[in-house]
C-alpha positions as CSV (number, residue, x, y, z in Angstrom):
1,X,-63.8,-24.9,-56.1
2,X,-63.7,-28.1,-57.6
3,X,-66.4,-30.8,-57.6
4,X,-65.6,-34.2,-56.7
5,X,-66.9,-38.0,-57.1
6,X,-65.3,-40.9,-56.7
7,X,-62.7,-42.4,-58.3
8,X,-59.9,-45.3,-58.3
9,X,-58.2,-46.3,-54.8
10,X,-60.1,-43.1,-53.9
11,X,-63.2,-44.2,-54.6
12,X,-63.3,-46.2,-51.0
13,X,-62.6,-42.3,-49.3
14,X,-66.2,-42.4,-50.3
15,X,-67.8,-44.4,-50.4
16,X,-69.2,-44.4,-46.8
17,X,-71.4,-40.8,-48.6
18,X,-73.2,-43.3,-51.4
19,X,-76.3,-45.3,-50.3
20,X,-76.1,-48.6,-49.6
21,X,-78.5,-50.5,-51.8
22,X,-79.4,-54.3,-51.2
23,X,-80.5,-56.3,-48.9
24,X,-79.0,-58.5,-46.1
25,X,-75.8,-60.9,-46.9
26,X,-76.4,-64.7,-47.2
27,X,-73.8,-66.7,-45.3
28,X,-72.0,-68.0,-48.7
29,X,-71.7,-64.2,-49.7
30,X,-69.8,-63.9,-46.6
31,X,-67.5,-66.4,-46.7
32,X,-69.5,-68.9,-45.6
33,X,-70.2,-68.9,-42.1
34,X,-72.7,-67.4,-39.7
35,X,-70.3,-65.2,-38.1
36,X,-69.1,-63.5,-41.2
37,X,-72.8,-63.0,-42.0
38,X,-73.7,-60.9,-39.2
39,X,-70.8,-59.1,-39.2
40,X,-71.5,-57.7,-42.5
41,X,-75.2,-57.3,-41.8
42,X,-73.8,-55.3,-38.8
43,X,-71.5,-53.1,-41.6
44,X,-74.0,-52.8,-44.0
45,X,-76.1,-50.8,-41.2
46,X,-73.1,-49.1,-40.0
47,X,-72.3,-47.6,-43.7
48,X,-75.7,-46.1,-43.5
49,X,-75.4,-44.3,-40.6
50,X,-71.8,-43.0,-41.4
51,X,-73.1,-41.4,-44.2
52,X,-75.5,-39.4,-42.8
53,X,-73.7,-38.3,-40.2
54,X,-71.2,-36.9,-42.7
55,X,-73.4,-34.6,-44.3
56,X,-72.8,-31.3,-44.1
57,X,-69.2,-31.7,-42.8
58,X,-66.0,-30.2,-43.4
59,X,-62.0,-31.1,-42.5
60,X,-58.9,-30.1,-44.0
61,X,-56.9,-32.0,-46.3
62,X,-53.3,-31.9,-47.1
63,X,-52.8,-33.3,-50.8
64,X,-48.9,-34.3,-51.2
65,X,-47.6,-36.0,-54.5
66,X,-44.5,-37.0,-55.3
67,X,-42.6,-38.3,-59.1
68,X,-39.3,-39.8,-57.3
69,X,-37.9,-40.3,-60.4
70,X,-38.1,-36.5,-61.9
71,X,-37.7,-35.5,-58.4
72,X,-40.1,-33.5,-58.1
73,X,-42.8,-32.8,-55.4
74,X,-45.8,-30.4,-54.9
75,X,-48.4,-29.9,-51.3
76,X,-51.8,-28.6,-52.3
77,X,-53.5,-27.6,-48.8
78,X,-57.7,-27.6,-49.2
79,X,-60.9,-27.4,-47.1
80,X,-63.3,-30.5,-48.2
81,X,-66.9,-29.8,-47.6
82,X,-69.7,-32.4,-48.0
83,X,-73.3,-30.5,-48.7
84,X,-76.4,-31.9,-46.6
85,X,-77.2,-33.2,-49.9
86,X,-74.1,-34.9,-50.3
87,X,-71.7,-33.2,-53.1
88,X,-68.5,-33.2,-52.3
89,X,-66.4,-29.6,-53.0
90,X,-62.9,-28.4,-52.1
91,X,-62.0,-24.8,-52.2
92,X,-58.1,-24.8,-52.7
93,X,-56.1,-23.0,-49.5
94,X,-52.3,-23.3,-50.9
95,X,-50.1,-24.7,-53.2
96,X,-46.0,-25.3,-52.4
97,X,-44.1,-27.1,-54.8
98,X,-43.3,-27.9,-59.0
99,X,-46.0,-27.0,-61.2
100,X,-45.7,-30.0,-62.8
101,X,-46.7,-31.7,-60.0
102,X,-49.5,-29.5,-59.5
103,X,-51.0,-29.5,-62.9
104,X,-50.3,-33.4,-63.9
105,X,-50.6,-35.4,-60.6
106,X,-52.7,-33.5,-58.5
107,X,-55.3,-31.8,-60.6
108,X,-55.4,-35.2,-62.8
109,X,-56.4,-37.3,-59.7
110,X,-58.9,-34.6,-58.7
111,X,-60.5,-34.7,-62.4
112,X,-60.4,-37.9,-63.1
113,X,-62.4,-38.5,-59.5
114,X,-65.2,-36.2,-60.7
115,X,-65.6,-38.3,-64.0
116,X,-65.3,-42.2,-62.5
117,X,-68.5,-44.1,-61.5
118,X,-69.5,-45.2,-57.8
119,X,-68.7,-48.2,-56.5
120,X,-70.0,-48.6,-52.9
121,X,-67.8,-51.8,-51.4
122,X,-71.1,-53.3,-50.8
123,X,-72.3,-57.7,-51.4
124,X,-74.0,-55.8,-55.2
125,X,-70.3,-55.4,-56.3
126,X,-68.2,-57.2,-53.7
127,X,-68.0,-61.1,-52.3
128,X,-66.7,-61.2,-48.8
129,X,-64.7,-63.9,-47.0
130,X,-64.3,-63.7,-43.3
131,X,-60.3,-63.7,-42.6
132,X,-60.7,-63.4,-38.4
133,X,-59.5,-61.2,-35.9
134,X,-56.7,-59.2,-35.4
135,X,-55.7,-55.8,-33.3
136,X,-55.2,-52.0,-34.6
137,X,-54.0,-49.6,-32.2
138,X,-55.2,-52.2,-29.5
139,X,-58.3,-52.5,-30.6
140,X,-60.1,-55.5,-32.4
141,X,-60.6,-55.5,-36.0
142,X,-62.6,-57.8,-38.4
143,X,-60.6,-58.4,-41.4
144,X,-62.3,-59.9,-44.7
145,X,-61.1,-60.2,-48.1
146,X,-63.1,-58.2,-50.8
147,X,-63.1,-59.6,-54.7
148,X,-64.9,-57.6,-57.5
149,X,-67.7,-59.3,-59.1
150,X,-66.8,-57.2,-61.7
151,X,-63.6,-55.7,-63.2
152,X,-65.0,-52.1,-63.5
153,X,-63.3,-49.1,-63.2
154,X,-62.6,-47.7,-59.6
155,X,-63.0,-51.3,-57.8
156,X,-60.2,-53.2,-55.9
157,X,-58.9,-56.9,-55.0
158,X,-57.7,-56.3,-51.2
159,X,-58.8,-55.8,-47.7
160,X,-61.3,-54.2,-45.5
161,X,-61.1,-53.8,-42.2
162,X,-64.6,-53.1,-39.5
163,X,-64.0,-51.8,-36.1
164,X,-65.1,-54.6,-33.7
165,X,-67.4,-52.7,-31.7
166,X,-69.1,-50.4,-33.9
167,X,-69.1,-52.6,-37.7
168,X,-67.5,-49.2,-39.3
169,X,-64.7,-49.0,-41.6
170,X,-61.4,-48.3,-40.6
171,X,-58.9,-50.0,-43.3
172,X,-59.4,-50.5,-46.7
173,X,-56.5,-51.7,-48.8
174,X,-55.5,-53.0,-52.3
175,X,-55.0,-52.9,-56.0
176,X,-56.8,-51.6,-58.7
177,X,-58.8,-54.1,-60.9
178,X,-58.8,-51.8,-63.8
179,X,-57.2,-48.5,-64.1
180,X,-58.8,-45.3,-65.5
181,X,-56.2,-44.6,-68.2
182,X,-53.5,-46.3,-70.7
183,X,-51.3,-44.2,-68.9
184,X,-51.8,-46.2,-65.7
185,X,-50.1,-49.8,-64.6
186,X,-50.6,-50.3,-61.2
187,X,-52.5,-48.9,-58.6
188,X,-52.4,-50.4,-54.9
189,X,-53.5,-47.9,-52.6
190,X,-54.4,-48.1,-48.2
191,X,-57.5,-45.9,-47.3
192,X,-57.8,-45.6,-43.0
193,X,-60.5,-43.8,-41.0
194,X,-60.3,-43.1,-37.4
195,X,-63.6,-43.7,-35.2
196,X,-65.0,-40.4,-33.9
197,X,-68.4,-40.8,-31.3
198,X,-69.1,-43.9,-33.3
199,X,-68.3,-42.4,-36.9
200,X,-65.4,-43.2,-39.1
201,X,-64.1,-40.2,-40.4
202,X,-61.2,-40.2,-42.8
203,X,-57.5,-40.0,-41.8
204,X,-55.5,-41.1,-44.4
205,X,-55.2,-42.0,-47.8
206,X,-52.0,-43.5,-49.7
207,X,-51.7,-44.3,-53.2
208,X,-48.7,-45.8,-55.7
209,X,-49.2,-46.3,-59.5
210,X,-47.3,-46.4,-62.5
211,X,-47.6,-44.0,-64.9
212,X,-45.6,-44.5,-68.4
213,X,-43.4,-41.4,-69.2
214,X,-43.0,-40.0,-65.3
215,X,-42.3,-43.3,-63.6
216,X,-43.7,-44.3,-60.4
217,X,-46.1,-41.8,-58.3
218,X,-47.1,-41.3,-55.3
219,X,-49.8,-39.5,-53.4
220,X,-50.8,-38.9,-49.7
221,X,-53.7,-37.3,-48.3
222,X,-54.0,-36.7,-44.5
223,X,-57.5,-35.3,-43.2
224,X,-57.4,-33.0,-40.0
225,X,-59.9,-30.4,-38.6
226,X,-63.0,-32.6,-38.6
227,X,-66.4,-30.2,-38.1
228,X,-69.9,-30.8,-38.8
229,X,-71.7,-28.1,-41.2
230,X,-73.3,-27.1,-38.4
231,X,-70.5,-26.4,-35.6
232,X,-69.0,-24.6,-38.1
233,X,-71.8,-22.0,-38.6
234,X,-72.2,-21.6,-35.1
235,X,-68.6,-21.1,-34.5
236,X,-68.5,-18.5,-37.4
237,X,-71.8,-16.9,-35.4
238,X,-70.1,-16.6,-32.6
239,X,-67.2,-14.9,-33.7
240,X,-69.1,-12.0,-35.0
241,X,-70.6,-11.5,-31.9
């Protein structure tokens, strides 16, 4: 079982489990205008409740990494639980593929997760400008552009998007500030949640960098199975009935 934090483009799969600290946005923090204000007043709420509705859940993940220019590939299949006190585990199902890919993509990003420091995309370590409106699977989204205060480790120049109706994440996309090694050039990564009874829940995670000696690398994570601690207790209870 390995433990995990959060680190790099994948720090944003988390941050929705770290609390949100600070008060309410001013106007200029948001861009400037009223409506960006509220909006982000409206996330900052939002972010709360996401993360404690995600405690004590559990989905699936399918890890997939790929170095194009060795040509080689590897799938590492895992259950991700998230403890009512929020540490994040994942007990490892299957592997399919090269070792290599294996023992220097995949088990590198899960390390260096566990060893990179929070950074919650919050007004303490983000400014906001309001971009506008636009539509995502027919629905309206609130687009703003986020910029680091600072250039730490794990933190991104990019984009976030908030579900119109319920202020809750659903897009977060862009390139890495600062990378975690020498080894790394460039990181741009897209994070995307799905809304589930008013919760984002992960979907999907993408991620490109550069690594000197392999080449490019890429790395997808797709979520599935979505269960609250809970549920699956009961489930399991009622099974051995």
């Amino acid at each position: 079982m390995i433990s995990r934090r959060v680190f790099g483009g994948a720090a944003v799969l988390a941050c929705a489990y770290v609390a949100l600290a600070g008060a309410l946005v001013s106007a200029s923090e948001a861009g400037g205008d009223q409506e960006g204000q509220e909006i982000i007043n409206k996330y900052l709420a939002a972010r709360q409740t996401q993360k404690e509705a995600l405690l004590g859940a559990q989905m699936r993940v399918n890890i997939d990494a790929k170095l194009p220019r060795l040509e080689k590939q590897g799938t590492l299949t895992a259950l991700r639980r998230i403890s009512r006190l929020g540490k994040i585990t994942y007990k490892a199902l299957g592997f399919s593929g090269d070792n290599t890919i294996k023992n220097e993509v995949i088990t590198r990003y899960l390390a260096a997760e566990a060893e990179a420091p929070e950074n919650a995309i919050v007004p303490a370590n983000y400014k906001f400008k309001y971009k506008g409106v636009a539509q995502r699977d027919g629905q309206n989204v609130h687009i703003f552009q986020v910029t680091p205060r600072q250039k730490r480790i794990g933190m991104f120049k990019g984009e976030l998007w908030l579900d119109e109706a319920t202020a809750m994440p659903v897009r977060e996309a862009g390139r890495l500030v600062k990378t975690p090694s020498i080894f790394l050039k460039k990181v741009v990564f897209v994070n995307e949640y799905e809304i589930q009874n008013g919760i984002a829940i992960p979907k999907r995670f993408q991620s490109t960098a550069e690594v000197r000696i392999f080449g490019r690398a890429e790395l997808n994570v797709d979520f599935s199975n979505f269960t609250r601690q809970e549920k699956a207790e009961d489930l399991a209870s009622d099974s051995n009935r």
